[in-house]
TILOKE-452332 format. One record per residue (C-alpha): x, y, z; residue in one letter. Coordinates in steps of 0.1 Angstrom, whole numbers, padded with zeros to 4 digits, always signed. Layout:
XYZA
...
This chain:
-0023-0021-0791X
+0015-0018-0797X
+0007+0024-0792X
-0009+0016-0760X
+0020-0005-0749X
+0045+0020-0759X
+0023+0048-0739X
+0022+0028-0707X
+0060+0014-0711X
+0066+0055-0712X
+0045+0065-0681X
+0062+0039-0660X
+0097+0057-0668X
+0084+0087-0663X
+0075+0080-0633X
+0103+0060-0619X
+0122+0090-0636X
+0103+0111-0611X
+0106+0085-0579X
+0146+0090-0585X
+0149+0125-0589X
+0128+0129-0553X
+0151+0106-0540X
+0179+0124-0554X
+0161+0156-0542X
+0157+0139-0505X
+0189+0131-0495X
+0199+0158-0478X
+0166+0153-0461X
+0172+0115-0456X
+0208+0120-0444X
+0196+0142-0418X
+0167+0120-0409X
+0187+0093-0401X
+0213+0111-0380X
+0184+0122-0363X
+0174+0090-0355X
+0207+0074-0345X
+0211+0105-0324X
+0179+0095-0305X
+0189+0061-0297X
+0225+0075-0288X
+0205+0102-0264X
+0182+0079-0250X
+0214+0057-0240X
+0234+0078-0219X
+0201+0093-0206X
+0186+0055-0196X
+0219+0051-0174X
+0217+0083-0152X
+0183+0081-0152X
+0183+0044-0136X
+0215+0056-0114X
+0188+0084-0103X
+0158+0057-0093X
+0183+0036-0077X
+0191+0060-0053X
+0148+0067-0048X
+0139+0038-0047X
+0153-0002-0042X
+0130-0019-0064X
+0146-0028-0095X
+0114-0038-0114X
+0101-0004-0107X
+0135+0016-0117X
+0139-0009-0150X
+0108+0001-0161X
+0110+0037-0154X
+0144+0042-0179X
+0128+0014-0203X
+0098+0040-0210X
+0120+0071-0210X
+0141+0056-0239X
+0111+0043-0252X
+0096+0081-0255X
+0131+0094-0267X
+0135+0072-0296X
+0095+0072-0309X
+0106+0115-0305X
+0136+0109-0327X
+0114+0082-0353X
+0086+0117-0352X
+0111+0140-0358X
+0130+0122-0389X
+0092+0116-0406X
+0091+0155-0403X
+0123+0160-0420X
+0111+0135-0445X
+0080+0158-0453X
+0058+0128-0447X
+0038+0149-0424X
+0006+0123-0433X
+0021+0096-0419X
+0030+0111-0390X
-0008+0120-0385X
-0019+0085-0391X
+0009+0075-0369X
-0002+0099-0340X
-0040+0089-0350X
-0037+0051-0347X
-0010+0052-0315X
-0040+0072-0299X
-0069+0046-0307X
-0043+0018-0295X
-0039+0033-0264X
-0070+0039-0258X
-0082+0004-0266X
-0053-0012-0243X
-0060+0008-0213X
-0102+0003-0213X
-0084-0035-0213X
-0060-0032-0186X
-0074-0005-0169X
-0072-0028-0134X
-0035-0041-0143X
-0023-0005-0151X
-0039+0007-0121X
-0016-0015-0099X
+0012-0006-0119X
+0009+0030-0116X
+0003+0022-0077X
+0034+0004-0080X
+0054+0032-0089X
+0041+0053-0069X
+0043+0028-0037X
+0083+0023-0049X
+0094+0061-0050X
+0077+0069-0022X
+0093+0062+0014X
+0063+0053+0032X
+0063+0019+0026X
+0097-0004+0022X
+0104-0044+0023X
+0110-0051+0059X
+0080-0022+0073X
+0052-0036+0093X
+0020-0025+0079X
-0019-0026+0083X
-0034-0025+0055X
-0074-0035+0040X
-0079-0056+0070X
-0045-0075+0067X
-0010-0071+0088X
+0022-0083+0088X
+0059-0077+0076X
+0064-0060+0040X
+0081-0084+0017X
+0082-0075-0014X
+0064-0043-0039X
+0061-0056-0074X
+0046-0040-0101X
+0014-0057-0091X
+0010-0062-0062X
+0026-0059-0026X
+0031-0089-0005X
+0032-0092+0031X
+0039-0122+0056X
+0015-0121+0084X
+0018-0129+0126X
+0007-0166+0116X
+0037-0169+0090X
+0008-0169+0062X
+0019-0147+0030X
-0009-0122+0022X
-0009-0107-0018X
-0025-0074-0017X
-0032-0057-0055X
-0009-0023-0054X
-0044-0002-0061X
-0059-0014-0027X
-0026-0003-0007X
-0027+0031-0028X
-0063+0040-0022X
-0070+0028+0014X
-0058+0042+0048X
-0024+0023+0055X
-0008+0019+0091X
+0033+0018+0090X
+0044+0009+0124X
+0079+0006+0111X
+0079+0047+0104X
+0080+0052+0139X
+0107+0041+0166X
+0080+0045+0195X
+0042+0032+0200X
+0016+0037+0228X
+0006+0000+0243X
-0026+0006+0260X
-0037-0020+0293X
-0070-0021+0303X
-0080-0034+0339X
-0106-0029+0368X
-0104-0038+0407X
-0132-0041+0437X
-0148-0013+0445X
-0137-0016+0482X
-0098-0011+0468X
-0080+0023+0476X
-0080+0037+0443X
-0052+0061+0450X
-0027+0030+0457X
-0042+0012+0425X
-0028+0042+0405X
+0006+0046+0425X
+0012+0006+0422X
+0001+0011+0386X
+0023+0035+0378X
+0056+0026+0396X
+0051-0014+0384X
+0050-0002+0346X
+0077+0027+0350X
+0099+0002+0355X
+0096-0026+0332X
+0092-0002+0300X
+0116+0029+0303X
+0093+0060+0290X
+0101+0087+0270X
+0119+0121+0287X
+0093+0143+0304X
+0065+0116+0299X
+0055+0089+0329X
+0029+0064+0325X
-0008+0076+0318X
-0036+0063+0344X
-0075+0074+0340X
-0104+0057+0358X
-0126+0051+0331X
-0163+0043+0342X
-0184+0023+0374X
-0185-0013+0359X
-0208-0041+0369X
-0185-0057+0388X
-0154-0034+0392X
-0140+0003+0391X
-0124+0000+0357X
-0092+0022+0345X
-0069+0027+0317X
-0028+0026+0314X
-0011+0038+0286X
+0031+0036+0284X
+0056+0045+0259X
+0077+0015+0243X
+0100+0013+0218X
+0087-0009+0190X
+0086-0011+0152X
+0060-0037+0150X
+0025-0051+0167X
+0044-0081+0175X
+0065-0063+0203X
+0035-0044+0212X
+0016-0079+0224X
+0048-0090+0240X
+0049-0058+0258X
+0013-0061+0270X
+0011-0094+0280X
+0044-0093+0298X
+0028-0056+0318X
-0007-0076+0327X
+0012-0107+0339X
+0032-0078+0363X
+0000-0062+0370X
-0017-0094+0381X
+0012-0100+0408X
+0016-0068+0417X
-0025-0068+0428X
-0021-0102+0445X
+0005-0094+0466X
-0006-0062+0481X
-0041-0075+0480X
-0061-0057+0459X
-0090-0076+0443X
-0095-0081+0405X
-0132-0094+0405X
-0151-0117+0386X
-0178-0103+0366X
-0207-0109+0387X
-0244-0113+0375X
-0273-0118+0403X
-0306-0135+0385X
-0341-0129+0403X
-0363-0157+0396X
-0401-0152+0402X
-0426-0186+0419X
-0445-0202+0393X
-0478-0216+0405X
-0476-0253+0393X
-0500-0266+0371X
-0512-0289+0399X
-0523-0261+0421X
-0538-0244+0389X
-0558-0271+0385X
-0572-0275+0418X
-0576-0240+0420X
-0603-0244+0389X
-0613-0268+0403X
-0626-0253+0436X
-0669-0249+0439X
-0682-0214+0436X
């Protein structure tokens, strides 16, 4: 038993004997790992503060530009922490490392897949300039005024003052109208008169009464096209240039061209008709005269 003892008691020193001598034998190897490390963190310091100087100037959201440098020191320093395990010679860490980082991911983004999504719509919403806090947009069925991009999501307050949270995915994938990218629009007034109106001064009157409430573009006058024989009236279309960022200024603009329109028509007389429908109803023998008529001897 005591031999036993003795043989074990040996082994152990023997084998802390050999745990010091690689130590020993490593510290070149740890020395360098470490200033390897600490050079990563230093690296990914001064790189995280140009870097966010960089996404300032491409974009205003600060979410979006504090996340951005957060994950490029993240990568940096998980390089450096790579790097000093190879210098360690503990190359099968590093694989398990690599192995089990991969199955995490994995796992996380099957969880979040719709959360990363908008994220990465985010981003991309952010650093593009197609779409900034103060644009009017249309968007999946929804309009209004751009107030804020998160990470998430984008919100927007609507013409009824109602706030509308759209998911940053939806606004990414689907066909998105920015009247605020544009410092003109086309307003569009549809009418029709009586079909005994002179259709050439309809068109002149047209013209001139819209020419000079909305001042058109150079080289452009207002658009006039009679459009088709209606039930009721000769219908046409008038189409102007107006300088307007947003659909609210568009409606003003149209209301304020048909009220013109309107008195325009009524004082040189020219009809706007009502829509006119003509019913032909047939005689229906009465049940009375039916009856009699049945009743009548061959």
């Amino acid at each position: 038993m005591r031999e036993k003892f003795e043989a074990a008691f040996e082994g152990m020193w023997d084998k802390i004997d050999s745990w010091i001598e690689a130590f020993i034998g490593n510290i070149p190897n740890l020395i360098l790992a470490v200033l390897v490390f600490v050079a990563s963190i230093v690296v990914a310091r001064i790189l995280k503060k140009y870097f966010r100087k960089i996404l300032n100037k491409l974009t205003s959201n600060q979410a979006v530009a504090s996340l951005a440098s957060s994950v490029l020191t993240v990568i940096i320093v998980l390089g450096g922490i790579f790097i000093a395990l190879v210098v360690l010679n503990l190359d099968k860490m590093l694989t398990g490392l690599l192995t089990t980082a991969g199955l995490a991911g994995l796992a996380i983004g099957l969880a979040l897949q719709g959360a990363l999504a908008n994220l990465f719509a985010g981003v991309i919403l952010s650093l593009r300039s197609f779409v900034n806090p103060g644009d009017w947009i249309e968007s999946n069925d929804y309009s209004g005024e751009v107030l804020e991009i998160t990470l998430r999501n984008t919100r927007i307050k609507g013409p009824d003052n109602n706030i509308v949270v759209i998911p940053n995915r939806l606004v990414a994938e689907n066909p998105l109208k920015n009247h605020s990218l544009t410092t003109k629009s086309r307003v569009i007034v549809h009418c029709g008169v009586g079909y005994g109106s002179d259709l050439d001064k309809v068109e002149k009157l047209t013209k001139r009464t819209l020419a000079d409430l909305f001042d058109q573009l150079e080289e452009s006058e207002v658009d006039f096209y009679y459009t088709e024989f209606g039930g009721s009236s000769i219908n046409f279309t008038a189409r102007f240039w107006l300088e307007a960022r947003d659909s609210i200024m568009v409606l003003k603009a149209k209301s304020k061209a048909i009220k013109s329109l309107k008195a325009k028509f009524d004082q040189e007389g020219i009809n706007i008709p009502f829509p006119i429908r003509t019913l032909y109803l047939e005689s229906v023998p009465s049940a009375l005269s039916l009856g009699q008529q049945s009743s009548r001897p061959e």
